[in-house]
Steps between C-alpha positions, in 0.01 A plus 500: 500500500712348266822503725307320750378177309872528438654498816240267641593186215839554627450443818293179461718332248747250598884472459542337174793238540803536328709227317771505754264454764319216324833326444572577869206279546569223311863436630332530850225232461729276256580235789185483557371441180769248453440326841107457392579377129726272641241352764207450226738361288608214811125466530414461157810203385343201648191571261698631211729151548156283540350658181829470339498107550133483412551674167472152272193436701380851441533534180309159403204615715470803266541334208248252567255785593550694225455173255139452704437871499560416075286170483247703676492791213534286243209277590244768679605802393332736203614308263546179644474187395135480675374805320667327162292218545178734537593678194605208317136345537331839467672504200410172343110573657513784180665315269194278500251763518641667194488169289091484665485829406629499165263162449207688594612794217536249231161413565362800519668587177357182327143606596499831368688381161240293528249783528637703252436213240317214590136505460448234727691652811314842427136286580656323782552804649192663403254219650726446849544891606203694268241189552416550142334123308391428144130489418318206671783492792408549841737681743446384910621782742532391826412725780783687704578269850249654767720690770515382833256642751580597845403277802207642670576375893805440704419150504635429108773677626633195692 
């Protein structure tokens, strides 16, 4: 069985080419090669020539794309000079919120000093949030804000 697989690959395999026939080739097909290089290159010198006298011209067309391409980056890109500008006033937008902030902790911190020692503060506090009033005082509660009812017909509707 094993002298058949054998026999049968060598039958179906082709003739590998050697380097004397591959060189054989070459010096055959060489005036033709040279013939067909030698008729693209004929073709191809009144461009080459054109693009050769255009090169100034050429050359300051890229450059000015590639300085809008730039100008483009630098003003719309991620870090542009538009996104700057929104960071910039983001930026400043904080800074005042921290100095608000910072206000509204000094304040805070005055009132419970405050608190902590003066008598006066402590009942201020004591009548606004606990309601509480000295003998013969009279505290007035109003009453919560009624909640809105629901129309009953269609007609309060429009």
């Amino acid at each position: 069985m094993d002298f058949r697989i054998n026999n049968f690959r060598a039958k179906k395999l082709p003739r590998l080419v050697t380097a004397d026939d591959g060189l054989r080739i070459i010096r055959e097909r060489a005036p033709q090669a040279e013939a067909l290089a030698c008729s693209w290159a004929e073709a191809l010198r009144p461009m080459a020539t054109h693009l050769y006298d255009l090169r100034r011209r050429i050359a300051t067309v890229t450059i000015a794309t590639a300085a809008v391409l730039l100008f483009v980056h630098v003003m719309f890109g991620a870090n542009g000079m538009v996104i700057y500008k929104q960071k910039r006033a983001e930026y400043q937008w904080l800074e005042k919120k921290i100095v608000q902030v910072r206000q509204e902790n000094d304040t805070f911190e005055h009132k419970i000093e405050a608190l902590k020692t003066d008598e006066k503060a402590i009942e201020k506090e004591a009548r606004e949030q606990l309601r509480y009033a000295r003998p013969g005082e009279y505290v007035y509660v109003t009453p919560p804000p009624a909640e809105p009812t629901a129309p009953l017909g269609h007609s309060a509707k429009r």
